[in-house]
N, C-alpha and C positions, 0 to 999 in steps of 0.2 A: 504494500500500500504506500501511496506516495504520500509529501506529506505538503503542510496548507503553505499558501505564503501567508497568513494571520497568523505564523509561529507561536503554534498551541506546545502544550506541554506533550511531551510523548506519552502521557498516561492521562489526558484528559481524554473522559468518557464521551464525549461527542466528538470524537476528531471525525476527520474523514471517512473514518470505517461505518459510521454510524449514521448519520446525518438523514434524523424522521422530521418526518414532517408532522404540521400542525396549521389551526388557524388561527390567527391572530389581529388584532388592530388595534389604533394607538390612541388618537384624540378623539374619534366618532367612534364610539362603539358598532353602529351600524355599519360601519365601511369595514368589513372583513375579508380576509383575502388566505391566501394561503402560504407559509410560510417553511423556510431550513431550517432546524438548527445547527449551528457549526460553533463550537465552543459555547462562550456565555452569550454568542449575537444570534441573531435571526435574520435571515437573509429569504428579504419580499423578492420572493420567487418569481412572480407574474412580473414584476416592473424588470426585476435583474433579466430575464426570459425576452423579453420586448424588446431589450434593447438589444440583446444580442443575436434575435430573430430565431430564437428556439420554439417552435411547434407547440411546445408544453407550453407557452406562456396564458393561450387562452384559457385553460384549464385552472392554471394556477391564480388568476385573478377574481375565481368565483368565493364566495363566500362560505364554502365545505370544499372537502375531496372526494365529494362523490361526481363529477364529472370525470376527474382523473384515475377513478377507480374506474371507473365506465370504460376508458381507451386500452387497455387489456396489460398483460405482461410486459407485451415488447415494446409501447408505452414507455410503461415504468422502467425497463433495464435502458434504452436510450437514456429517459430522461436523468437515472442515476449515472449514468455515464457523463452526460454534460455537467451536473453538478458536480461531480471529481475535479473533471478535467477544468472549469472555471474556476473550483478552490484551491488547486494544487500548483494550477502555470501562472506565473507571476505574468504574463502575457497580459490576461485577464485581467487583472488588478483593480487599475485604473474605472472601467466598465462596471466591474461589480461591487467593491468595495461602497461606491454612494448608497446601494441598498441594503447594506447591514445595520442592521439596530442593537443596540443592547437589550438584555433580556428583559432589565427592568425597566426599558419602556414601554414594553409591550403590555397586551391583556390577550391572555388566551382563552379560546373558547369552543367548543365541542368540535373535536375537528370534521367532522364528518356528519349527516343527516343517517342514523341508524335508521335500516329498513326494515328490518326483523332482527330479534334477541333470543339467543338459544344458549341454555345454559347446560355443559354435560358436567359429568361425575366421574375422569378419567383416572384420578389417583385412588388405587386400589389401596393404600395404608390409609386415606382418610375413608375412604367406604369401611372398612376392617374396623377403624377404630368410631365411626357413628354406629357398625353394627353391632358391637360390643358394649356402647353406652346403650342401646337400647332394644338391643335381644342380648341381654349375657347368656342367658340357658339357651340358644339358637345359632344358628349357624350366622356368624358374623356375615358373611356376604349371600346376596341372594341368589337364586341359581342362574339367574339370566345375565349376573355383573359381567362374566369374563366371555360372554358372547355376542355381546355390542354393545359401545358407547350408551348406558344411558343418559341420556338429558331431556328436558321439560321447554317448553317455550315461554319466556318472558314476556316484560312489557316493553318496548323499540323505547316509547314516549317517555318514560322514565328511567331514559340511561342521562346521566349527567357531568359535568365538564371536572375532576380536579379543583379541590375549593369551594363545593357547593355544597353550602348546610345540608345536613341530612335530618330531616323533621323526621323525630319521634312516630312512627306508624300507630293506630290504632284498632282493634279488631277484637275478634269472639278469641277469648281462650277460657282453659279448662284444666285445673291442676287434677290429679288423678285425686286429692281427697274433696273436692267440690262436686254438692250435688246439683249444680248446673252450671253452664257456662256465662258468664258474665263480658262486658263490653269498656273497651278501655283503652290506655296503652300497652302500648310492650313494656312488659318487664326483663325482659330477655334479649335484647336489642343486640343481635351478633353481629360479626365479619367474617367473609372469606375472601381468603387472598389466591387472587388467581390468573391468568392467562386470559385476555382476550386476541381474537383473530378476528380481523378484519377482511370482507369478503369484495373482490371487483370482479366483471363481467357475468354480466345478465346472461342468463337462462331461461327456457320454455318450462313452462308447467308438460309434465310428461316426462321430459331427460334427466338422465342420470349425468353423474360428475364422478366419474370410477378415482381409484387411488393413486391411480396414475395421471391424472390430467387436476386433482387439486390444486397441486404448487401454481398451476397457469391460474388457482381464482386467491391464492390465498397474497393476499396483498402483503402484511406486517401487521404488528402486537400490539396490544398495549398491557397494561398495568389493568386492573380490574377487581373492585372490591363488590361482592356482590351480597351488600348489606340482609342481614337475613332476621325477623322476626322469631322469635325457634317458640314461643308460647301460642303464638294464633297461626303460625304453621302446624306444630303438632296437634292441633283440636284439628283444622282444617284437611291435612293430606290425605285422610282415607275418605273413598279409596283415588282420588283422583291424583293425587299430587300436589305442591306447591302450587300455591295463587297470593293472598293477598303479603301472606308472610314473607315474601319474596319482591314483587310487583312494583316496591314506594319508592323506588333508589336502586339502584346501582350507578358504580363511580368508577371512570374511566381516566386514561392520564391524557394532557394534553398533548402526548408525544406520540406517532405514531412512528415505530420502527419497522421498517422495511423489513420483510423476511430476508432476503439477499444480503443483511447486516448481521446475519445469525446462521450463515453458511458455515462460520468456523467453530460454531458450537453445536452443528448436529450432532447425534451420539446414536448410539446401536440404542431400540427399546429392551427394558428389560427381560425380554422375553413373555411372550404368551403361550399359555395350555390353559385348556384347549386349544387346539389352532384353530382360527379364527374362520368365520365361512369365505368361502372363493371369492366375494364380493370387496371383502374386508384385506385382500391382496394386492401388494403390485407385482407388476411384473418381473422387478428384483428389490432386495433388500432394501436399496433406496429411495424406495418409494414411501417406507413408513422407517419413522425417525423420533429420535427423543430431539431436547435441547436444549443443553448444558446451560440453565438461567439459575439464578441465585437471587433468592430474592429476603427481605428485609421488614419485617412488620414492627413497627412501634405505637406506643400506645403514650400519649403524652407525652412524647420523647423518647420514653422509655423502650427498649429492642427487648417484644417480649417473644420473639420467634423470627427463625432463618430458613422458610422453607426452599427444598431447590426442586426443581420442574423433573432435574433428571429422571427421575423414577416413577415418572407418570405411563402410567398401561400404557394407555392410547397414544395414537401420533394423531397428531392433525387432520391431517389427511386422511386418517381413519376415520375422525369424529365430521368431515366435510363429506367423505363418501354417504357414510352413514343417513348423514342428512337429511341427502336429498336421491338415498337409491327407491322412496315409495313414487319418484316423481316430482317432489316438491321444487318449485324452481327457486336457482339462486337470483338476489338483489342487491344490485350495486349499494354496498354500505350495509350489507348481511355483519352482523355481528355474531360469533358464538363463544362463549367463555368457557374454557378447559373442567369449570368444578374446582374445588378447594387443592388448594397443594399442599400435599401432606408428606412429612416422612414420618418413620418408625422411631424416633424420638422423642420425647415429651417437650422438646428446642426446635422443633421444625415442627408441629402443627400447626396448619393454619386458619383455624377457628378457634375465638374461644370456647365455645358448644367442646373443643378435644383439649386445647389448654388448659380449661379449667374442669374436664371432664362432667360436663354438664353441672357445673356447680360447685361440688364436691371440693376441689382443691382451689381454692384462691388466688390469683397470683397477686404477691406482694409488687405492691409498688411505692415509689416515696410520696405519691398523695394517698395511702391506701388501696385497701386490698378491692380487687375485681372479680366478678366471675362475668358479669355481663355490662355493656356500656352503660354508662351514666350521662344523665345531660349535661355538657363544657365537653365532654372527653371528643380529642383529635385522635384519629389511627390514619396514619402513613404507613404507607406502602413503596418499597423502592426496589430497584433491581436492575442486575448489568450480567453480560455473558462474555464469554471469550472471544477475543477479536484475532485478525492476524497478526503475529509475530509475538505473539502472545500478550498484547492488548484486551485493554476491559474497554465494552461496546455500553454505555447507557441506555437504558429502557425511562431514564426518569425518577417519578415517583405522581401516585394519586393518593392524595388528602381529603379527608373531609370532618366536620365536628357538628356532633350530634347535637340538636338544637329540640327544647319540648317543644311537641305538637296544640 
């Protein structure tokens, strides 16, 4: 990888190897556009694009990325190709340099118009360890877990930007010694820290998207916390599943990282058995893939969990085929989130629903002990993966603080 003429630090997390996009604007909030990042600036893509007569600029001038999701793969790898090559040749300089901002001038904001929200359940240690908080005498996992992807469909409308209050949900719950249910807030106001993947090019209702042709829809990641109710979910899920316990919130990062920035931290899956049905295949190993992410959860500051991605069942591409093989068609700015990232340590889960083992164990912290959020409490989320030459690539971080309903 080459390197900027903005001589960044060799170990900053946005250098070259990284550079997601997002949107952003400065004095009008209305005037949004789409932007780089490249160290601590942001480079207005659409103006830098104009002037240098790049194809990508009309894209980059609209106010999401779902336009530029829409122009397909070979789109995107051009268009990362000309953003190298304008940050790294001092040629350029002059030309692109006027449209770099500092970070602190800017105001970010959802980067994308989410078209559909699909949330799955790919890390088999956090499935293990919810099935064990709540069948101990039962088989921790269900028989359909290790035969595909499950996930549940969300709400698009209430996906939200990094930084946006999260209001206190209210709904029916039901403690097991209550003889009925009553109406209220959460008392139980959870996180999960997790993986999203963001989806371009439109599909027909009817087609499939086999395991092999994903990487051409899967665009880049973000950060994704997908706030969870666990008191008016658990009265609510039989037998349908998740709805309102889920539906109020979810939080994304303003950062979208290109897949193509996380080429050097693909990893072998850990292995599946059963072997998965013919659907669930590519054509070789490289089609389904872990990805060496690391990621970062605090709670007031405080780091009370480091979960990493590596050990997640499913590959992407697994949970993309899965999808949409009934037929369902893809939408430019399809969102679906990985499910909780868990490891087999009590230091890598990542809910507190598993941290605090549904209550049971507290964690201590210096304002006091937690088992579930409180109104004031901030949880961040951060995370970075291996870049080349053995570079950390940024993903970011999503925030947000619980506010009463």
């Amino acid at each position: 990888m080459s390197t900027s003429w903005l001589d960044l630090p060799a170990d900053h997390p946005f250098g070259l190897a990284a550079l997601p996009y997002g949107v952003f604007s400065t004095d009008d909030p209305d005037l949004r556009r789409v932007g780089v990042r490249i160290g601590d600036q942001v480079l207005d893509a659409g103006l830098a694009a104009e002037h240098a007569g790049m194809e990508s600029g009309a894209s980059w001038t609209q106010p999401s990325l779902n336009d530029f999701l829409s122009r397909g793969p070979h789109a995107w790898a051009a268009a990362r190709q000309w953003l190298v090559e304008v940050l790294s040749d001092p040629a350029h300089r002059d030309a692109v340099e006027p449209h770099l901002l500092p970070l602190s001038a800017v105001t970010m904001h959802l980067p994308f118009e989410v078209a559909d929200y699909v949330d799955f359940y790919a890390s088999e240690q956090h499935a293990t360890n919810v099935g064990r908080i709540f069948r101990p005498d039962g088989q921790a996992l269900t028989p359909n877990w290790k035969h595909l992807p499950i996930g549940y469909h969300g709400r698009a409308g209430t996906v939200v930007v990094s930084g946006t209050d999260v209001i206190r949900p209210a709904g029916q719950r039901r403690a097991p010694t209550d003889p009925a249910p009553v109406f209220g807030p959460s008392v139980r106001l959870d996180i999960e820290a997790e993986l999203g993947f963001v989806v371009g090019g439109a599909t027909r209702i009817g087609s499939r998207v086999g395991v092999d042709e994903a990487d051409d829809h899967l665009f880049g990641v973000v950060l994704l916390n997908d706030w969870s109710a666990r008191d008016i979910q658990a009265w609510e899920y039989v037998p349908l599943g998740p709805f309102l316990g889920k539906s109020f919130c979810t939080s994304i990062s303003a950062w979208v990282l290109p897949m193509e920035a996380l080429r050097d931290a693909r990893v072998a899956l850990p292995g599946q058995d059963p072997e998965p049905l013919p659907y669930l295949h590519g054509a070789d190993d490289a089609a389904t893939y872990g990805l060496d992410i690391h990621c970062e959860v605090r709670l007031n500051g405080t780091l009370i969990s480091s979960p990493d991605y590596a050990g997640m069942y499913w590959s992407p591409t697994q949970m993309l085929a899965h999808l949409s093989v009934n037929g369902a068609s893809l939408r430019d700015g399809d969102l679906f989130g990985s499910g909780t990232i868990s490891g087999s340590g009590p230091g890598t889960r990542g809910s507190l629903l598993e941290l605090t083992w549904n209550g049971r164990d507290p964690l201590e912290l210096p304002d006091g002990k937690r088992t579930y959020l409180e109104d004031g409490d901030v949880v961040t989320m951060s995370g970075w993966a291996p870049g080349p030459g053995g570079s950390r690539v940024g993903l970011g971080e999503v925030s947000g603080r619980v506010v009463a309903g």
